[in-house]
C-alpha positions in Angstrom: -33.1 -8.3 -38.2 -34.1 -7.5 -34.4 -32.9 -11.2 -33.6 -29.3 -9.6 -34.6 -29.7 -6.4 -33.2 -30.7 -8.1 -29.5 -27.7 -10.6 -29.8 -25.1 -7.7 -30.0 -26.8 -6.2 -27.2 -26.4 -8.7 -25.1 -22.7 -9.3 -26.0 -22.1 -5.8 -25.7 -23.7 -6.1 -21.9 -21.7 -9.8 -21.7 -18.7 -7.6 -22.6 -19.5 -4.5 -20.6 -19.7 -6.8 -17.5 -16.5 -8.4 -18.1 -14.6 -5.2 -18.3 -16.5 -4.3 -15.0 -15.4 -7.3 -13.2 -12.1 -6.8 -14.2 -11.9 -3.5 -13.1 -13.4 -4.5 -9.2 -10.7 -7.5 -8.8 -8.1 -4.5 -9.9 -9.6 -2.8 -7.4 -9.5 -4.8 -4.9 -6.0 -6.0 -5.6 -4.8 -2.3 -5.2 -6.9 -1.9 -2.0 -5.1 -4.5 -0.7 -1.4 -3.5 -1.5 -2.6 0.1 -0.6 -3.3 -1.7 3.1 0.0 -3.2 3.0 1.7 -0.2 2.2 0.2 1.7 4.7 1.0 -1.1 7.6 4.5 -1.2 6.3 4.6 2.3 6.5 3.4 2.5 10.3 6.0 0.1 11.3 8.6 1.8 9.6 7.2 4.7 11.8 7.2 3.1 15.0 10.9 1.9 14.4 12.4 5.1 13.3 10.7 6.8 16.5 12.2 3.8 18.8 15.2 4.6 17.0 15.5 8.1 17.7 13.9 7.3 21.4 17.2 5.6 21.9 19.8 7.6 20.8 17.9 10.2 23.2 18.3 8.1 26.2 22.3 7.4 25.2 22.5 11.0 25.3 22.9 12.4 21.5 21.1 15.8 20.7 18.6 16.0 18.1 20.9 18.0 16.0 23.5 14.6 16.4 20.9 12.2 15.3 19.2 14.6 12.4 22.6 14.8 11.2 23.4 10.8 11.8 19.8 9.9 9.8 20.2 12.4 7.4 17.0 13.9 8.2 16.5 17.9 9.6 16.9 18.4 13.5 12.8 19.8 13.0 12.2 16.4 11.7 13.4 14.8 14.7 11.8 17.0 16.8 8.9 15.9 15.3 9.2 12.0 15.9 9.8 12.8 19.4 6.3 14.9 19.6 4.6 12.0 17.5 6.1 9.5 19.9 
């Protein structure tokens, strides 16, 4: 009877470490595309504030170019501070 008892003990701790490594490669997978994101995110940045940098220097107000992205004249503002 024990000889039973200590082989589902162990496949419940063969299973318990499967689930376990599972759950690190998910892990790491969403690390990863969290990374991404976040890269893709800063570009995005730096392009929308050369953008705006730009249309600055060919002479449109902030008001023109919140109004032109669709975005509020404070939010502009705020990519010029940033820049």
């Amino acid at each position: 009877m024990n000889d039973i008892a200590e082989n589902d003990t162990q496949a419940s701790q063969t299973e318990q470490e499967a689930t376990l490594s599972k759950l690190y490669d998910r892990l790491g997978d969403v690390h990863r595309q969290v990374r991404s994101t976040r890269s893709l995110m800063d570009r995005l940045a730096a392009r929308r504030r050369d953008a705006v940098v730009a249309l600055i220097a060919a002479g449109q107000t902030h008001a023109q170019i919140a109004e032109s992205m669709g975005v509020s004249k404070s939010a502009i503002q705020q990519i010029v501070q940033k820049g």
